[in-house]
N, C-alpha and C positions, 0 to 999 in steps of 0.2 A: 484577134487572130494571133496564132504563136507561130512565129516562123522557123525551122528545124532546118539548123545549123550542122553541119558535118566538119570534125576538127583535127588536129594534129599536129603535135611537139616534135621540131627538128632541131636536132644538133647543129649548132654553126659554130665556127671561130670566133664566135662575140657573144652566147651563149643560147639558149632555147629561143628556139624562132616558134610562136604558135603562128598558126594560120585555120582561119577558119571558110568556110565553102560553104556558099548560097544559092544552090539552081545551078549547079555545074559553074560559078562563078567564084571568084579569091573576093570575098567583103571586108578581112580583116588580114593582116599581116601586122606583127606587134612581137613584142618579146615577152621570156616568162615574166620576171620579174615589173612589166607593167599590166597585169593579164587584168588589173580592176579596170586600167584608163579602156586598154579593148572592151570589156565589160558594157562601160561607159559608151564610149561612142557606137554602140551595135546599137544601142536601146535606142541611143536619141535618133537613128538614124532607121532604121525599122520597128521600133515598137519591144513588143514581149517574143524572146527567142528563147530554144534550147538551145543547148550543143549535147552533140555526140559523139565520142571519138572513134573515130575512123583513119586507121592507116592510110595516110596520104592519098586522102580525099580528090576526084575528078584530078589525079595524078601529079598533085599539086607541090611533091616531094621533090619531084624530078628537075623540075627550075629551081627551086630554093638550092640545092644542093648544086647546080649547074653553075648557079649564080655566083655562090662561094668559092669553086673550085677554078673561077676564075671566066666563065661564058658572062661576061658583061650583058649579054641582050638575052637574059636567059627567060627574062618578063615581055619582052617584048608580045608576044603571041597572046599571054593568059588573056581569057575572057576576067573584065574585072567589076564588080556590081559594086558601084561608089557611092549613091544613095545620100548625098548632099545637096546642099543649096543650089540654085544656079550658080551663085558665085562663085561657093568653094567647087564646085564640078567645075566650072573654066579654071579656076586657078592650079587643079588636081591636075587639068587635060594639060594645063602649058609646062607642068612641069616634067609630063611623060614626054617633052619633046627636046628637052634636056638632053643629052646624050652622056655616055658613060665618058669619064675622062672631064667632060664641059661644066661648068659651075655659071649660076649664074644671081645677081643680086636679086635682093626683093623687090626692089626699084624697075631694077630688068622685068622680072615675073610681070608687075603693073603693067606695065608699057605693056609687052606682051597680049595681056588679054585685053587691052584697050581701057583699062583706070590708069592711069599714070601720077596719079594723088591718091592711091590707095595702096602705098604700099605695107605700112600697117595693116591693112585688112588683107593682105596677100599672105603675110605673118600670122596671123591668126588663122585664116583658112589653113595655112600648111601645118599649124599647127594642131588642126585637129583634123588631119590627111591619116582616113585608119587603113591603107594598107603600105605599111614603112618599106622600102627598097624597090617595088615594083612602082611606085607613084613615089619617084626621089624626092623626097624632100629635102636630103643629106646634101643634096647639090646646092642648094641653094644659100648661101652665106650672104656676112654685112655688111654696106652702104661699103664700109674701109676693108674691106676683103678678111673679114678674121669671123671665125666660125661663132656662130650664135645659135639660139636656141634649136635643138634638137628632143623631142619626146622620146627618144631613146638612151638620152646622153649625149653628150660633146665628146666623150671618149669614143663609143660606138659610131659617131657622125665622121668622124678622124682616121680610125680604119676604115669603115666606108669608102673614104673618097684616098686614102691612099691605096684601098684597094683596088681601087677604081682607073690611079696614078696619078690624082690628085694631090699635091701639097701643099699645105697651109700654115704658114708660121704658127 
């Protein structure tokens, strides 16, 4: 079965935001210049898809752009079809509960979903978290408080969370 994806390129202050839309759902948030890794985790995560471009799909525009312009909670409402593991689903859900402004380690994440010796695997699940800003994963930094891996960049993870009013040495 092929599943038909509805898509569309937004201008941000950190460069093309793509997002893609599944059943009135956000399944992919990524940026252009990673559009193969989106690629990538759409297939392992539902199978054989299209995409379509469609102007700001199940109005999917209107928070991105809210988000940027400074509405911190501007994700908070989207319907969002996350289509992973049990595990990475719990690690995805505890990170939506992060708040804007709040950072918190991967160690924290663990504890959180109740592995408190996986926090390597909370690393890895965030790491392959395919909708970037609405399921923060920017928030999340290392054991000693210094910014660590981001699939968008450590530079884009840095405005993030100063956007946010976050500071990180």
């Amino acid at each position: 079965m092929t599943h038909s994806l509805l898509y569309d390129e937004i201008s941000s202050p950190i460069g093309i935001v793509l997002v893609a839309i599944f059943q009135d759902q956000l399944i992919a948030l990524d940026f252009a210049d990673y559009v193969e890794r989106m690629h990538q985790l759409l297939k392992r995560r539902i199978g054989t898809f299209t995409l379509t471009k469609k102007r700001n799909p199940a109005g999917i525009a209107t928070p991105v752009r809210q988000y940027f312009d400074g509405d911190l909670h501007a994700f908070d409402q989207v319907p969002l079809a996350l289509h992973g593991s049990t595990f990475q689903e719990r690690a995805w859900q505890a990170l939506r509960t992060i708040r804007p402004g709040q950072i918190a380690t991967y160690g924290e994440q663990a504890i959180k979903i109740g592995a408190p010796k996986a926090a390597r695997a909370v690393g890895h699940a965030n790491g392959q978290n395919p909708i970037a800003i609405a399921v923060p994963c920017h928030r999340v930094i290392g054991n000693n408080r210094s910014l660590t891996g981001y699939a968008g960049g450590l530079d884009r993870k840095r405005w993030l969370l100063s956007h946010e009013g976050v500071s990180i040495a």
